[in-house]
C-alpha positions in Angstrom: -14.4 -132.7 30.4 -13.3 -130.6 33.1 -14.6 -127.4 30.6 -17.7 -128.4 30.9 -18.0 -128.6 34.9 -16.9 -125.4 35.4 -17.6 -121.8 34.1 -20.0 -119.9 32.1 -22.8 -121.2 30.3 -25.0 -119.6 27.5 -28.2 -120.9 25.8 -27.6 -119.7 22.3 -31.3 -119.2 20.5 -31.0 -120.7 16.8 -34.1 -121.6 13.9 -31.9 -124.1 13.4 -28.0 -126.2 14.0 -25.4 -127.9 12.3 -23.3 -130.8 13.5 -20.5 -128.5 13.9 -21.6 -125.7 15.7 -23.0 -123.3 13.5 -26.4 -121.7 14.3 -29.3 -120.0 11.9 -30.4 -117.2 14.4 -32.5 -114.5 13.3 -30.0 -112.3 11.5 -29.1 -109.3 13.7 -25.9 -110.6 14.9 -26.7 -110.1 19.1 -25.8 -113.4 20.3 -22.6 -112.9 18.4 -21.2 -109.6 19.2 -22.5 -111.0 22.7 -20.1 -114.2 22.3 -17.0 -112.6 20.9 -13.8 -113.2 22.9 -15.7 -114.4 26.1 -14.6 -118.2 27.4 -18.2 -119.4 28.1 -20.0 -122.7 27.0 -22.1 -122.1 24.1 -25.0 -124.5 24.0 -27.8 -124.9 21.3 -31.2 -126.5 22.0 -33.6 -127.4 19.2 -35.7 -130.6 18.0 -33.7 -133.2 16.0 -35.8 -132.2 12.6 -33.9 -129.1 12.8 -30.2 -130.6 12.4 -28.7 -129.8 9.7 -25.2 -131.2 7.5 -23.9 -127.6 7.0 -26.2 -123.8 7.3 -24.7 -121.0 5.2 -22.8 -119.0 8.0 -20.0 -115.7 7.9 -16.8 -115.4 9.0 -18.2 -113.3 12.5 -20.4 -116.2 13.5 -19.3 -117.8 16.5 -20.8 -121.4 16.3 -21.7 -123.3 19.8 -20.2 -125.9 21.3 -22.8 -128.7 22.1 -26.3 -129.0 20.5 -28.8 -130.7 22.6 -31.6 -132.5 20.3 -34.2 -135.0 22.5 -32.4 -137.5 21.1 -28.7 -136.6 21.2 -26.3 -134.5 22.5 -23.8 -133.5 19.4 -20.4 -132.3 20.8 -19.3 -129.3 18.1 -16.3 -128.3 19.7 -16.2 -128.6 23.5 -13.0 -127.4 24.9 
């Protein structure tokens, strides 16, 4: 995707990742007041242990776009 070839790119910290984008951070909401409204790639990098089906998340988390694993690359919402 063209998205992906061009712009800003973030490496968004997590404890953990769901298949769709949504992150565990450490609870102080930086990386998302960080995020808000800004058209960057959002990308997630943990171990595959630490995918998860769904993480308990709140309407001002801003998931990420691709997950990187060793194994996989999980797309979550590329644009």
């Amino acid at each position: 995707s063209e998205r992906i070839l061009q712009g800003d790119i973030c490496i968004v910290p997590g404890l953990a990742f769901a298949a769709d984008g949504q992150r565990l951070g450490y609870g102080g909401g930086y990386y998302d007041r960080f995020l808000y409204g800004r058209d960057i790639l959002k990308i997630g990098l943990c171990t595959e242990d630490l995918i998860f089906d769904r993480l308990p998340c709140e309407s001002t988390d801003i998931p990420v776009d691709l997950v990187i694993t060793e194994k996989r690359i999980i797309p979550c919402g590329v644009k």
